[in-house]
N, C-alpha and C positions, 0 to 999 in steps of 0.2 A: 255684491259688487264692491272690488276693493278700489281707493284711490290711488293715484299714481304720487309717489316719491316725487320731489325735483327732480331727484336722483337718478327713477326709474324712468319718469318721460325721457331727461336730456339724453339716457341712451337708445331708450326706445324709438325715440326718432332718430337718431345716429342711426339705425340699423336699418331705420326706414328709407334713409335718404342714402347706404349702403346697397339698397337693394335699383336705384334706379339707374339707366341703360348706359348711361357715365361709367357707373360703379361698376355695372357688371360685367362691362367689356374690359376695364381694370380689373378684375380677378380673373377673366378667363384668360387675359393675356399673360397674367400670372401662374396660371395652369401650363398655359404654352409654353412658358417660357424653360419649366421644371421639366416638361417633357423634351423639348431639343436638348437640354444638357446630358438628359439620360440616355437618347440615341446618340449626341454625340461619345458620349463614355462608350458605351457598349461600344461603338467602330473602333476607339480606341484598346477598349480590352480585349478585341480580336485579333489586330495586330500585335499587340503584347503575344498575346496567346499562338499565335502561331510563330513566332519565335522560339518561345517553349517550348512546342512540339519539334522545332526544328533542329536546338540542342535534345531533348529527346531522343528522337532517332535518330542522332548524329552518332551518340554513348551506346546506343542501342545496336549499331552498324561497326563496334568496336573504336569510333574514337573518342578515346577517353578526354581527347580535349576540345571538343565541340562547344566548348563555352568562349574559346579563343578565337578558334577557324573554322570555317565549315569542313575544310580538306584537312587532313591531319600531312601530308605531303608537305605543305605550305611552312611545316615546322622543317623541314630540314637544311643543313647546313648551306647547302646548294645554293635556295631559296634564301635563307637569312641572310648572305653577305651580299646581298639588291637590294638590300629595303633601301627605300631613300633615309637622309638625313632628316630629324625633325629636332626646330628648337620648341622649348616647352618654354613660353614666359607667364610669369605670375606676378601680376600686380598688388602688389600688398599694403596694408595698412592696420597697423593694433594688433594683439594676439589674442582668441578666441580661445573658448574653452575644448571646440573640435580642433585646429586647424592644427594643431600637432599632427593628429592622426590623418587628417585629411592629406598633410603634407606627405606624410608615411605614405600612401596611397600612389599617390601622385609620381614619385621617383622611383617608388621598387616595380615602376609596368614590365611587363613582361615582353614587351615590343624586343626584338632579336634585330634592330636594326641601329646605325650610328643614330643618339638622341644629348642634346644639352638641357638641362635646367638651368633656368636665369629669373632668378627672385628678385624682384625690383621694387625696394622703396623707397621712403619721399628723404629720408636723412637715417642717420644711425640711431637718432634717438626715438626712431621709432621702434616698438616694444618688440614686432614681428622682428626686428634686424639680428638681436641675441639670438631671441630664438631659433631662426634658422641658422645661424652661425653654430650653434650647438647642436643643432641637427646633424646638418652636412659635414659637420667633426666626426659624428657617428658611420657615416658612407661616403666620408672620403676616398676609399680605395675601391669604392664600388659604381658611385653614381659620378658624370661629368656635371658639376653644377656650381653656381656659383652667386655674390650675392651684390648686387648693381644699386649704387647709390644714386637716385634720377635728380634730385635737388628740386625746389618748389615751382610747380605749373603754375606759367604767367596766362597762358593762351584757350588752355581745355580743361577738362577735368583731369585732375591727379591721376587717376584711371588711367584716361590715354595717355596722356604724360608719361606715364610708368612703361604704358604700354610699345610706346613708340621708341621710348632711350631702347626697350631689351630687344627692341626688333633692332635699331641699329650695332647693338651691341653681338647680335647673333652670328654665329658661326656662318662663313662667305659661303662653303660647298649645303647650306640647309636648304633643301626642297619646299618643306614646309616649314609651317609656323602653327606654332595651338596657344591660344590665350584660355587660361584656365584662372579663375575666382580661388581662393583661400577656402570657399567651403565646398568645391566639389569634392566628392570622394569617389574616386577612378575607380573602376573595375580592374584588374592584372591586364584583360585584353583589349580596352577602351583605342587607348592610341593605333594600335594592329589594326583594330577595325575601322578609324576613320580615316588614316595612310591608305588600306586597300580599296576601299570606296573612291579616294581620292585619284589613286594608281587606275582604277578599271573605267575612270569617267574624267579623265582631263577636263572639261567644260564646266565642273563643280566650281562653284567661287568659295563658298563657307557649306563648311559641313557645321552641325550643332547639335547641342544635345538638350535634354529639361532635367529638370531637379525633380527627387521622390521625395519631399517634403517629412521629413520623422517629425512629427511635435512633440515640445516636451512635456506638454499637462498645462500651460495656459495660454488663457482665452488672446491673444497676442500670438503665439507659434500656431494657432486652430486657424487664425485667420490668414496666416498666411498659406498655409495650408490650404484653406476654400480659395484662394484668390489666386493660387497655380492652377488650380485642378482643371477650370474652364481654356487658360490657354493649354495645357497640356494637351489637349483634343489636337491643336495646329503641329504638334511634335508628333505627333504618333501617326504619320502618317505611312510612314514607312517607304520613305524615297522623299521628292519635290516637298516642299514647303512655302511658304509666304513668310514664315517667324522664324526669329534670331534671338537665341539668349547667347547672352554677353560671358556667361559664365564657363562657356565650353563655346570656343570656335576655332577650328582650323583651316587658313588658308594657304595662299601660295606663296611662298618668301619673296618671288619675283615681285608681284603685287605690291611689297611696299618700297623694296627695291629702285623702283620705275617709277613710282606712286600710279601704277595703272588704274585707269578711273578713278582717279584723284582723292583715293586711299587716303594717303597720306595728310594730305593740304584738307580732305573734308575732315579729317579728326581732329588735324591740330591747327585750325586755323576756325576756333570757337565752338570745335566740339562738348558735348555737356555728356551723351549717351554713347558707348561705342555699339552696342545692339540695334539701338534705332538707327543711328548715323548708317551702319555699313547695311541694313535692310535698305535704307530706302536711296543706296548708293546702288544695289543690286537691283531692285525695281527699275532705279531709269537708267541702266544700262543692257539688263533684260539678261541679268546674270544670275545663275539658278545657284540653286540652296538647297541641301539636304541635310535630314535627319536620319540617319540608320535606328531600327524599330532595338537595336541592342542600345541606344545610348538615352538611358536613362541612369542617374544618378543620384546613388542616395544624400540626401540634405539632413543633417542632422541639426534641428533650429534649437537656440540655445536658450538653455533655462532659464536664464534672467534678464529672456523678453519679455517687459512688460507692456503693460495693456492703460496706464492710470500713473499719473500725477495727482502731486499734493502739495498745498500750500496752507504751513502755518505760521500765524505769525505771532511771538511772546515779546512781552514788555519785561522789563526787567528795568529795578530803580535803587542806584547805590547815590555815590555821589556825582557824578555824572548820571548821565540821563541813557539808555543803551535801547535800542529800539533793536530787536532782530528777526529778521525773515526769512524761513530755511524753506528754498524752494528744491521738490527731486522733481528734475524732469527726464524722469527715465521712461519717459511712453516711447520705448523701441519702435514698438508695431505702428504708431502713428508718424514715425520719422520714414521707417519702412513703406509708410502707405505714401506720405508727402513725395517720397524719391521717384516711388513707379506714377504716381500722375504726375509729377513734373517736368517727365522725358516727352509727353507731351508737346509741353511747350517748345521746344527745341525743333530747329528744322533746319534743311541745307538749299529747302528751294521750294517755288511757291506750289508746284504739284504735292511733295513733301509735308508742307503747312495745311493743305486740302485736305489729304490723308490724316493727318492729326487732330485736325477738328471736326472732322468724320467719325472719328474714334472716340473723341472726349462727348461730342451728342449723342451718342450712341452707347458708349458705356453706360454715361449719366442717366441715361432715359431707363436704359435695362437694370441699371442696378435699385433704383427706387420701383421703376416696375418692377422689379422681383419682390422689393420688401411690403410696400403698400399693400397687397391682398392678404398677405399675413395680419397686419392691425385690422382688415375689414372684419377679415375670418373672426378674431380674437370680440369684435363689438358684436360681433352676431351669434357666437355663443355666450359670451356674458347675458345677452338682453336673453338666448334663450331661456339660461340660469333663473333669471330673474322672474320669466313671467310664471316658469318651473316652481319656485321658493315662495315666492309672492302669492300664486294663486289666481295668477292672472289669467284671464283667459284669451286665447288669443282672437276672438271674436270683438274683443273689450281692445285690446289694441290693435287692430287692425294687422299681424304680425304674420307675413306667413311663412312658409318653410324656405321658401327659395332663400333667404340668406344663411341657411344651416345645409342646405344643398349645395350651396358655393363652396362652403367651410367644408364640406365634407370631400369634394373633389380637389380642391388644396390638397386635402392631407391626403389623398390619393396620389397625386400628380409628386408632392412633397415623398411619400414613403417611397416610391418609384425611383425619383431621382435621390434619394440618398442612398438605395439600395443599389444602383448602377454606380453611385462612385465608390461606395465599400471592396464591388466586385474587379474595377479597375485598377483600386490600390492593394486589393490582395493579389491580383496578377501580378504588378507593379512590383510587389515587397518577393513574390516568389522567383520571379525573372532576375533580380536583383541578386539572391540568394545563391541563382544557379551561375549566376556572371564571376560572383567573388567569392566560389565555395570554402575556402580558406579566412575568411573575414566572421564573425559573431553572424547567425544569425537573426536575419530581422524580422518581428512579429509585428501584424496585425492585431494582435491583444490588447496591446495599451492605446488605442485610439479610442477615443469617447464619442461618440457618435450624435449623444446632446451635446456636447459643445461644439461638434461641426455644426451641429442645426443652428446653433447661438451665431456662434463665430459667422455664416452664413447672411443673417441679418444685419449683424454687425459692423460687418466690413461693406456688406451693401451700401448701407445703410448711410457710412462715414466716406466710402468713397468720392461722390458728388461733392460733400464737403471738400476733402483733400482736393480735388478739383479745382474746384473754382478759386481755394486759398491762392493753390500753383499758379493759376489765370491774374488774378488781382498780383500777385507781391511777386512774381516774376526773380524772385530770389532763395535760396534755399542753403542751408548750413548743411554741406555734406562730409562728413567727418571730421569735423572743427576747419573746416573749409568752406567761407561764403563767395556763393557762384551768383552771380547775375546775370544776365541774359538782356539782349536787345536785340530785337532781329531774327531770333532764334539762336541766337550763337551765345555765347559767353563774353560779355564784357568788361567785366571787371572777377578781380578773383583776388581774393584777400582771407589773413586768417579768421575766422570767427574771433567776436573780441570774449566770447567763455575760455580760448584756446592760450588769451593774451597775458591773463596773470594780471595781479591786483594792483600792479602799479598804473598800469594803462587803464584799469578800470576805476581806479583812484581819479586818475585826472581829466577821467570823462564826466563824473560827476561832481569834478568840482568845476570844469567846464562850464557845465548845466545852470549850479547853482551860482557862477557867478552870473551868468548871459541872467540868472532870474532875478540877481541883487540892484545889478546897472538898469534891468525893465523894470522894478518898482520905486529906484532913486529917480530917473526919470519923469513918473508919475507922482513924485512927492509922498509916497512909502517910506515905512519906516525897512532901512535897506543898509543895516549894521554889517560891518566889513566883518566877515571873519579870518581871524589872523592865522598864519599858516605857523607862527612861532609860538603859539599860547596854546595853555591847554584846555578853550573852546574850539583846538582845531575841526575840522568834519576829518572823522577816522574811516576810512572805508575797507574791510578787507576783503576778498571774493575769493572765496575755495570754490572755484569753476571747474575742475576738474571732473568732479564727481556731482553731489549736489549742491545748489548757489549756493551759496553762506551773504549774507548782504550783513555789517556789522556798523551800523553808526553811532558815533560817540561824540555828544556837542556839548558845554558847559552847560553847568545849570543856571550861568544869568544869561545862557543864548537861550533857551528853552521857551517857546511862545510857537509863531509862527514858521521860525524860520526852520526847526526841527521837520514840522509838519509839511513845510515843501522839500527838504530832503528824505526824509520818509517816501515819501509819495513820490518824489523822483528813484529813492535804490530799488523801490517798489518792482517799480513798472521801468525801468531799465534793465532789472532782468529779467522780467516778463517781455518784453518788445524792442531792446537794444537800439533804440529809437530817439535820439537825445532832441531834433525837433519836435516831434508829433509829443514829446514830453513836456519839453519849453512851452509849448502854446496851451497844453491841456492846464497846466497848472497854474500859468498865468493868468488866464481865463476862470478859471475855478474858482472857490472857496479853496484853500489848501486844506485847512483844520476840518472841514466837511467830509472832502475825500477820503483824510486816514480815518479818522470816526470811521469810516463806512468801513474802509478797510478792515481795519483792527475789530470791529465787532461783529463784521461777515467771517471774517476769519477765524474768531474763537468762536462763531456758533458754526462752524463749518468742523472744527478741528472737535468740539464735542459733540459733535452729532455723527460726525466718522468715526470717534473711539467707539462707540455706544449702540449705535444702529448699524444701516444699510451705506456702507462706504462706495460702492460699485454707485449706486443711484447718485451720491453728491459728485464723487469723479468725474460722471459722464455729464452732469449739467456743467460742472467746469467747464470740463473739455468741451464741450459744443458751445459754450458762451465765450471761451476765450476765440475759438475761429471764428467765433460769428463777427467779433469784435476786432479781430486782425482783419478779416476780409471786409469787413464795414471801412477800416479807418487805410489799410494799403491804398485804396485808389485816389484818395487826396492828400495821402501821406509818403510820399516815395521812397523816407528815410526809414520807414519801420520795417523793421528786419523777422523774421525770423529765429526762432528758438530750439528747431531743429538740431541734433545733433546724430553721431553716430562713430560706431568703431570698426568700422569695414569697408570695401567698398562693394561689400555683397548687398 
């Protein structure tokens, strides 16, 4: 008879206390839950599928272009000079490593009918403006298009802002209107077919489409990847709808004309989302929505989305004193996650608000039910390992099968539903294929299938997080653009100060540390003036752009305390852009204690990432920094967000 480990008890009874009627209704819920998404996939990969058989024997019946029109008639000259008018507007922002080709896509449609392009962005120096300027050089004598400068959203998101200048800007005789994202990538007969749906069902308000998600190999493009795939079920439905992506919608030019059903005035009068905005415009006017089973589009997500921030911070000692903190906050996919539960919060009315917090208790609940049965599963095969290696018997610990019975119907329920979304996205990538036969095409090959499984967990996992940050700080940095919100609307909109340049952030923090010089002169502190003429000036420089740079330079007879509360202020001002919840921390504090910590959390952070396991110290960052934003936002109202991004996809 062998004794038990610390080790081996503390799990042994984890698995024990896994197995009771708590526990086990938490993993079967988690069985249920692997199985609804697989039936729900499957309905969807039947509609897929029966599209494909409908190009099929469309090619089969002699028309070669059955990827365009069901009737090949419909191409004729006749036919072609009725199509109505359609403007195509593009709200843009930054240029992408796709959105050249996406652009390409988008203008060469094959729609035979009058159509304008109207690319709208926020000024000329945004990067997208060349770009398409050099584009539409290339097809000026082919495409009507043109490129609209909207100047800075005081009222809504930049989005509709963008959106709203190119509908007023659009041609008078246009029937329709399609707002199209920078990263869709059009099929040749995408437009053709959401005009005809439009033409045969006047009562349509938005037609719309979803995104085929390409990842590019990491765990950041995987998860957003797993985090379409469940709403994709609501797209495919093949007619009627409840769900709006923002990235593909056409509606009636009339409609904002009139501002019928108050189109207009509900976007730009504190709009944040136009997807959520005009769904739950169409709910309380009881105005339908569809999806054609042909409008899915490929997404090609870009390579260097990442997944992981890092922060190190090196001393360096000449004759000045240089303290520097080089933060990258390039966690794309967690800005990507912060955007989609933030639209959440937004609302046009108190049914609207119901609905959202229906959605956010409901997500929340399913996404940690989804992941929790996986950590049970994972204590109930380790203990079985154990009693296996040890020699245990299981008579000796009381152990019985039922939690390796759980574990095993997981991976059931689990192989199931990941085998029903492999079979959706390979209809998905073949349906694609037959839409743009003239485009590269796209393989099913380079999807990884463990890191959907990762990715899976992952984004579960962080989602509730992203949540409740949304919930608490009611603020959000969307493309070097901070939004705040009261009421559900948008109330203040300003540039991010990463967006501002280092002289604005120079006099934030000397701001700071004066408000800390006058609160410790007050207190009879020692509270030396520093001179903005001498060379103990505070030298601040911020390469915001890309990643922080925080650079401070103070004499060496300033060097004592007062260094250690500007430290600790460039610190944690571009960690939380928050110059009160700064002021009171460091007031309050030991300063010299804080950077200590700092400075020696962060070289053993920074050699423990060269050397080891970097993913594991990232992710404790990363969940201790939200933990710590959503701790201090609800009595802190000035701490901001760090959010950033280059799209408004």
């Amino acid at each position: 008879m062998s004794a038990f480990d610390p080790a081996d008890s503390f799990l042994l009874s984890l698995s024990r206390a896994f197995c009771s009627p708590l526990a086990v209704f938490i993993q079967i819920q988690g069985c249920v839950i692997c199985l609804i998404l697989a039936i729900g996939w499957a309905f969807a990969a039947y509609i897929r599928k029966r599209e494909i058989n409908r190009i099929k024997d469309g090619m089969k019946g002699g028309n070669s272009f059955a990827f365009l029109c069901h009737d090949i008639n419909e191409l004729e000259h006749s036919n072609q000079v009725n199509l109505p008018r359609v403007s195509i507007v593009m709200p843009l922002k930054g240029f992408g490593e796709h959105n050249l080709h996406n652009w390409k896509s988008q203008i060469t449609s094959l729609y035979g009918g009058p159509m304008e392009f109207l690319f709208v962005v926020e000024s000329v120096e945004d990067p997208a403006y060349h770009a398409v300027i050099n584009l539409l050089a290339d097809f000026k004598d082919d495409v009507d298009a043109k490129v609209i400068v909207a100047g800075l959203s005081k009222t809504c998101s930049q989005k509709i802002h963008n959106q709203l200048v190119g509908v007023e800007k659009m041609n008078k005789d246009s029937k329709y209107v399609l707002f199209l994202d920078d990263d869709v990538r059009l099929h040749p007969g995408s437009i053709r077919v959401l005009t005809t749906e439009m033409e045969k069902n006047p009562e349509i308000f938005i037609q719309t489409g979803y995104p085929l998600d390409l990842p590019s190999g990491t765990l950041g493009s995987y998860c957003i990847y797993e985090y379409h795939m469940p709403c994709s079920m609501g797209f495919a439905t093949g007619g009627k709808t409840f769900f709006l992506w923002g990235g593909c919608m056409m509606m009636h030019a009339d409609d904002f004309r009139h501002d019928n059903y108050g189109v207009v005035s509900g976007l730009r009068d504190g709009g944040y989302s136009d997807d959520m905005t005009l769904a739950a415009i169409a709910g309380a006017h009881k105005r339908l929505i569809t999806s054609p089973p042909v409008a899915v589009f490929p997404h090609p997500i870009a390579s260097d989305l990442t997944f992981s921030r890092f922060v190190i911070v090196t001393i360096q000692l000449f004759y000045y004193t240089y303290i520097r903190a080089d933060f990258d906050f390039s966690s794309r996919y967690w800005n990507y996650l912060r955007k989609q539960t933030f639209v959440l919060e937004s609302y046009i009315s108190k049914v609207n608000w119901l609905m959202n917090r229906a959605l956010f208790s409901t997500h929340c609940y399913l996404s940690w039910g989804f992941v929790a049965p996986y950590f049970m599963a994972m204590v109930h095969v380790a203990a079985a390992l154990q009693i296996y290696m040890k020699g245990y018997s299981y008579g000796e610990t009381t152990c019985t099968t039922g939690g390796l019975l759980l574990a095993s119907w997981l991976a059931i329920c689990t192989f199931t539903e990941l085998l029903s979304m492999w079979n959706l996205t390979r209809i998905e990538v073949q349906l694609c294929n037959m839409l743009s036969p003239e485009a590269p095409k796209l393989s099913l090959d380079y999807y990884n299938w463990s890191m959907i499984f990762v990715a899976m967990l992952v984004d579960n996992f962080l989602y509730p997080i992203s949540a409740l940050r949304s919930h608490f700080s009611q603020s959000i940095n969307w493309s070097g653009i901070r939004y705040r919100l009261k009421n559900g609307k948008i109330d203040k909109v300003g540039i991010a100060i990463e967006q501002q340049g280092p002289d604005l952030c120079n006099q934030k923090v000397a701001d700071i540390v004066e408000k800390d010089r006058v609160y410790r002169a007050q207190r009879g502190q020692n509270a030396p003036q520093i001179s903005g003429s001498s060379p103990n000036l505070l030298c601040l420089e911020s390469l915001l752009c890309s990643d922080l740079l925080i650079l401070l330079a103070i004499g060496a007879s300033q060097v004592g305390e007062d260094i250690s509360v500007c430290v600790c202020l460039a610190i944690l001002i571009s960690l939380f852009d928050d110059e009160d919840w700064l002021y009171s921390f460091t007031s309050a504090s030991h300063p010299m204690l804080v950077v200590s910590i700092i400075l020696l959390l962060s070289d053993w952070l920074y050699s423990f990432t060269s050397a080891s396991h970097p993913m594991l110290v990232v992710s404790i960052i990363l969940l201790l920094s939200d933990w710590l934003y959503s701790f201090t936002s609800a009595s802190h109202p000035m701490l901001g967000s760090i959010d950033g991004g280059e799209s408004f996809s």
